[in-house]
N, C-alpha and C positions, 0 to 999 in steps of 0.2 A: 504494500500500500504506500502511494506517495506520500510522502514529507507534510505536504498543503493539506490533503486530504483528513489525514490522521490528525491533524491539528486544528482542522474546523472540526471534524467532529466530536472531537475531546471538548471542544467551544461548545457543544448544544446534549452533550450526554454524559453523566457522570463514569467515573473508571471502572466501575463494576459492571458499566453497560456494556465496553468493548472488551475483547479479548483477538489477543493476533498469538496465542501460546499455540505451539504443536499439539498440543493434547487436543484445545476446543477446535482447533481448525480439520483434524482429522475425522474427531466427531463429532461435527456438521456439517462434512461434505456430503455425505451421501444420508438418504432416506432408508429404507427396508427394502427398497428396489433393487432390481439386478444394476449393477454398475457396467454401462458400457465404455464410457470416455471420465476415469474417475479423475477430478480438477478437484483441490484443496481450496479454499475460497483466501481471498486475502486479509477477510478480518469478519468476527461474528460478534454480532450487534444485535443488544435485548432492548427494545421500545418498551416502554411503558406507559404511553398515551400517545395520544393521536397527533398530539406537535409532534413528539419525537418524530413517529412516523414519517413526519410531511420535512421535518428537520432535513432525514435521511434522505429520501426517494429528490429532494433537493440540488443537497451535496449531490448524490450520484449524478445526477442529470449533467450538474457544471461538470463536471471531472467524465462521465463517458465510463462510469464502473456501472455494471449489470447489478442488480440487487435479486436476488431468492428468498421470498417469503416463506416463512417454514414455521407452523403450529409444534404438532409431538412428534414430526417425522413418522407417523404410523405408515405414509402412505408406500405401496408397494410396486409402482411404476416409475420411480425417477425423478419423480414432479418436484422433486424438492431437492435434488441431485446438485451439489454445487456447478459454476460452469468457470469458464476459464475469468480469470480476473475479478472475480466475485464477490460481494459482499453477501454472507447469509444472516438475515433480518429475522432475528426470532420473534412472534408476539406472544409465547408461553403467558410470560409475566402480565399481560394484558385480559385477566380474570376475573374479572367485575359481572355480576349478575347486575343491570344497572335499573331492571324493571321489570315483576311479573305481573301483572293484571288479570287476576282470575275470572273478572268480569269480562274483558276482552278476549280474554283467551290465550292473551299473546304475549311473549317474553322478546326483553330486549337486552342483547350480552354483547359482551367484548369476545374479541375472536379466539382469545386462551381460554374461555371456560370447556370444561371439560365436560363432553356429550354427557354422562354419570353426574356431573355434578349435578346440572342444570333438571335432569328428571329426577334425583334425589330434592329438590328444590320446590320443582312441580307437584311431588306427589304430596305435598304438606295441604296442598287446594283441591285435589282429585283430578290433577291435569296430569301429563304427561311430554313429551317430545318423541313424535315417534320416530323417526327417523334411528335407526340403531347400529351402524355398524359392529362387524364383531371385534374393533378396537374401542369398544363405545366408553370403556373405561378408562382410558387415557388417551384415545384421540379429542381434539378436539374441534369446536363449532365454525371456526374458520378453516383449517382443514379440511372438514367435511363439504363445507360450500365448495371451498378449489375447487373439488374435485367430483362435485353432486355426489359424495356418499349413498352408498343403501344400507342393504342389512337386511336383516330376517322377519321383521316385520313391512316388508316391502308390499309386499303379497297384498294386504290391506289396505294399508297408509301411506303408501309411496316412496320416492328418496326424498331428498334432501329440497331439492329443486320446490318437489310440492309443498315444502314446509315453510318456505321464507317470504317474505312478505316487503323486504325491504331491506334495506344496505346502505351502510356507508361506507363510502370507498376513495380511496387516497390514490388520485391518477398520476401519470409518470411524472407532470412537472409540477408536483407537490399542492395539484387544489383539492378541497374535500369536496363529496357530492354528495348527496343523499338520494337514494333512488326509492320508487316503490309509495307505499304506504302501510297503513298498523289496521285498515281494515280486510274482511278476507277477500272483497270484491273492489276493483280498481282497474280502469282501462286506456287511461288517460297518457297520450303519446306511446311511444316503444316503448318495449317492456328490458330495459334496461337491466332488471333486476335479474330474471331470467339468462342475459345475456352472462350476466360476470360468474352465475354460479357454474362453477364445472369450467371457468376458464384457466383455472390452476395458476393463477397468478401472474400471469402474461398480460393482463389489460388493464390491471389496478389491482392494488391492494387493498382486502376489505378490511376495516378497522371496527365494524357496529352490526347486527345481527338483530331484524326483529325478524322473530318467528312465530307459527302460529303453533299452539299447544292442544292437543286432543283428552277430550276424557279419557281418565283412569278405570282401565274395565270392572267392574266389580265381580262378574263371574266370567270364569276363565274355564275350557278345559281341553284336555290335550290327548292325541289316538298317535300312536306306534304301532304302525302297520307294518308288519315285517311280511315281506313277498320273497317265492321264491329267486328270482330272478328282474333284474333290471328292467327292460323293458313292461315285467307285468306292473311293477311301482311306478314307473313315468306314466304309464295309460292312463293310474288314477288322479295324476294330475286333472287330465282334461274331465275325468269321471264325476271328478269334486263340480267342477265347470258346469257339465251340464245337469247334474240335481243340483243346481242354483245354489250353494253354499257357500262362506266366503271364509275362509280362514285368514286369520292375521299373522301367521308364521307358516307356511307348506315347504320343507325341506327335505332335500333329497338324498339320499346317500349310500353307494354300492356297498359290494360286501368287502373288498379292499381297503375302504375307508373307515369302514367298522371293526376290522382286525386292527388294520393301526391307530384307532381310537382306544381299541379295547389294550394295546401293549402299552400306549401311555398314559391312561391313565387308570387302568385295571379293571376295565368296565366287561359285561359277559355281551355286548349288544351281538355281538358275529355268532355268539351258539343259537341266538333265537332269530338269524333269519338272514337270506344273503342279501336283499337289500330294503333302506329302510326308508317310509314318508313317513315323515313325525307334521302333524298338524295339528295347530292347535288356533279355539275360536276364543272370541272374547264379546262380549255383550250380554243383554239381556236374554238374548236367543241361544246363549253357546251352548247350555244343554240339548235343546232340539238342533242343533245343526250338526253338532257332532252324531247324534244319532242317525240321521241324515245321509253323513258322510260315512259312518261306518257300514250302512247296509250297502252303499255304493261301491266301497275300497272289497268287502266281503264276498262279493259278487267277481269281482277280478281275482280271487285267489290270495287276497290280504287276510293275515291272521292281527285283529285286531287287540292292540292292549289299552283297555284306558286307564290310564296312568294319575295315580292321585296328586294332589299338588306338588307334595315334595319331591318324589319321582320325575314328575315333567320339568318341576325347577332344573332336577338334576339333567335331563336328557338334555334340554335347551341348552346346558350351561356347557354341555361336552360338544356341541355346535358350534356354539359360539368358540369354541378351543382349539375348535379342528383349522381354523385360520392361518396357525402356523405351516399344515401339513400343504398349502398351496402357494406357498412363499420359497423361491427359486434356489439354489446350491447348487453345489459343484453336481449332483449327482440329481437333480429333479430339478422340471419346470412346469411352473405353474401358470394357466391363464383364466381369463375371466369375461370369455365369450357370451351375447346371449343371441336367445334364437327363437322366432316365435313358438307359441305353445307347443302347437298344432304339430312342431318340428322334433320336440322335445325326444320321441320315442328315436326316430331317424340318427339323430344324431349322438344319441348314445350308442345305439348300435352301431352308427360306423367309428365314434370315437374305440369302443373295443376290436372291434379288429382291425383299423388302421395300429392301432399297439401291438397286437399279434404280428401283425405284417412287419413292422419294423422290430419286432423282437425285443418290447422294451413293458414296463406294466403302467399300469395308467391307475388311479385314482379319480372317480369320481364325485364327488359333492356339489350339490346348485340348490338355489332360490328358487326352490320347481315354480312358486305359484308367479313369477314374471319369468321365468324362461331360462335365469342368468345360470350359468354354469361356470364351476371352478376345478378346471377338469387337469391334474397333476399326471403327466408324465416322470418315469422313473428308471433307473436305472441301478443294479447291484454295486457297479463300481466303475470308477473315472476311466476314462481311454478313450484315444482317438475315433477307434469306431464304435467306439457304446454313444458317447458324444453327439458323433454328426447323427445316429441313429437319431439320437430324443431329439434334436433338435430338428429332423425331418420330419417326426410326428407333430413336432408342436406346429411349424408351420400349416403340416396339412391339417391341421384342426380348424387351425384360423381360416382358411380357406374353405373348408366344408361349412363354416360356421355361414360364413357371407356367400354359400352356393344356396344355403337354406334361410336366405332372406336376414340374415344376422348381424350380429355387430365385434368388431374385434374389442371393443369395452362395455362392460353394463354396469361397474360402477367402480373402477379401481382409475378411470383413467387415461388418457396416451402418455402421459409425463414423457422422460423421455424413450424410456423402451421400446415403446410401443411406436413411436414414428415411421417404423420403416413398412408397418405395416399398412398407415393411414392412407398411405394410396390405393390400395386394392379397396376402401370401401367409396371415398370420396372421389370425387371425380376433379378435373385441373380445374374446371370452371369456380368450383366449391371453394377448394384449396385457394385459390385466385385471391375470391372475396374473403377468406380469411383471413389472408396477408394483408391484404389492405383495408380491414378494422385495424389490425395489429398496428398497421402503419400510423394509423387514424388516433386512438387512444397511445401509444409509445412510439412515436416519432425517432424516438433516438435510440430504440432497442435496446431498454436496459432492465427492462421488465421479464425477468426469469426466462432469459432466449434461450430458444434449443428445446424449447417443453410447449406439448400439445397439440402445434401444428406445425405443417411443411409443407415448404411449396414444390416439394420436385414430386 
């Protein structure tokens, strides 16, 4: 970092804000994601209000250093990936619940509160935040926006996108904006708000968060349907569909992913069934729809369990856990394709024998009730052709995925990973108009480049 730069910034943030030590600059170059081009940043800087913010993204502008916004680094594509010459902009420290409104519905936070906090917070009124990823307990609110977040209760209540209502956001030559509004209905000019969730920090930095909050279920309950085989548990996806039922969690999961569930953390799920939809309802109706849903799943060959609360606490919570098992190593790669419903059965079955064919094992898990799948290739051990092997299957996956009307992301992302794939869905026209928003809101490319999108 130059001389000037390092010196105005120590002018507008105290010394506990900056760090240029080998230790913090290693760990905050990179996010959870695979590392393709890994770049040490040149100094990491903790905001704690929204001058700071505007202080920083400033400085950077005059001087031509790139800035990386980065929440808890949960995210698992890159998006938070230092880049060359870099500053990484932590808003951790920026964890203020600064308004809940149990009459409104709606909460207004700073971008470090913690997805956990905020519904520990909620649930004191009977509200909640549904949006949940399975980092929901140390990722946090502004990360989740990056990157329009989902999770397991998607199936019901949507991502992240569907939850916010408004934004404030700190643009590249340091003005604040406020977009959106605090009610649930508003149509008034471009939907700006929309625009920045899921732009990973490429178009501005968000610094304020209102979102809208949903009732707290009071009756909940939950079916573990173990099937013999794959294909017969994706069918009752569409089953649940059509006896009109609506689950707030429908997950999916083979029998490979229930033995390495059951190795870490000593669970029996793989003796009672090779694969498993765990669904569970919430409202005033979830007794009758589960019953609903069970003559449905029973009819396809499902062996139904209903599971009492503690039990289903427990199952969800071994769900939620399996998030490690689709997060990339030397020796596995994980993605996060979706595909419509309708596709679901299709593309399990050719994701297993496209693994057979390449001679490698695959792991299944998905967000059956939107489509999303977290389908982990694997392999015994490192080497040049076990290697090119997984990484010929992962390819063809992505490519079946958008043969069957799909997307190479459904809620992790392109950060940078995933770039090389975004042409195979979007076309040059698309790509075009992206660059030139980009060009439009950061003019001088210092806004987290190299993440999201590309023009080749």
């Amino acid at each position: 970092m130059g001389r000037d730069l390092d010196r105005e910034l120590r002018a507008v943030l105290r010394p506990d804000q900056i760090s240029t030590s080998a230790g913090d600059l290693k760990k905050f170059a990179v996010d959870q994601g695979p590392v393709t081009d890994y770049r040490e940043p040149v100094a990491v800087l903790w905001a704690e209000s929204v001058t700071d913010v505007q202080a920083v993204v400033r400085l950077a502008g005059r001087h031509g250093v790139p800035v990386v916004a980065r929440g808890a680094g949960t995210g698992v594509s890159g998006g938070a990936h230092a880049t060359a010459g870099s500053m990484v902009l932590c808003l951790d420290r920026m964890d203020k619940i600064l308004e809940l409104n149990p009459e409104d519905e709606i909460a207004r936070v700073e971008p470090g509160v913690v997805n956990a906090d905020l519904n520990t917070a909620a649930a004191a009124h009977g509200l909640m935040y549904a949006p949940d990823p399975a980092s929901y307990k140390i990722s946090t609110i502004g990360g989740n926006v990056a990157t329009n977040a989902g999770g397991l209760r998607c199936a019901k209540y949507g991502v992240t996108r569907d939850a916010v209502l408004a934004l404030d956001v700190v643009l590249a030559d340091g003005t604040l904006i406020h977009t959106g509004h605090r009610t649930f209905k508003g149509v008034a000019g471009y939907d700006l708000t929309s625009l920045f969730v899921g732009s990973e920090g490429t178009l501005g930095i968000v610094v304020g968060v209102t979102v809208r909050l949903k009732y707290l279920p009071t009756e909940i309950r939950t079916l573990a349907v173990f099937f013999p085989d794959m294909a017969s548990a994706t069918s009752g996806v569409l089953a649940l569909g059509a006896a009109r039922v609506q689950p707030c969690i429908l997950e999916l999961m083979d029998g490979a992913s229930l033995k390495e569930l059951d190795l870490r953390n000593g669970s029996d799920l793989a003796r009672r069934g090779t694969a498993l939809l765990l669904a569970q309802f919430d409202g005033l109706a979830a007794a009758q729809e589960a019953e609903i849903a069970s003559t449905a799943l029973v009819a396809l060959g499902g062996s139904v369990n209903r599971e009492d609360p503690d039990e289903a606490a427990a199952l969800v919570d071994l769900r939620r856990h399996s998030r490690g098992m689709d997060v990339d190593s030397e020796i596995t790669v994980g993605e996060d394709v979706a595909v419509p419903r309708s596709q679901l059965v299709h593309y399990v079955v050719a994701l297993e024998e496209m693994a057979v064919r390449h001679g490698v094992g695959v792991r299944i898990i998905a967000h059956a009730g939107d489509g999303n799948l977290h389908p982990t290739f694997w392999v015994q051990e490192a080497g040049q052709a076990r290697i090119a092997a997984l990484n010929s299957a992962l390819d063809e996956s992505i490519h079946k995925a958008l043969e069957l009307g799909g997307t190479i992301t459904g809620e992790h992302g392109v950060g940078q990973y995933k770039l090389r794939w975004l042409p195979l869905e979007q076309s040059v026209e698309v790509r075009g108009l992206q660059l030139r928003l980009k060009e439009l809101f950061d003019p001088l490319g210092i806004l987290n480049p190299g993440k999201a999108i590309t023009g080749r």
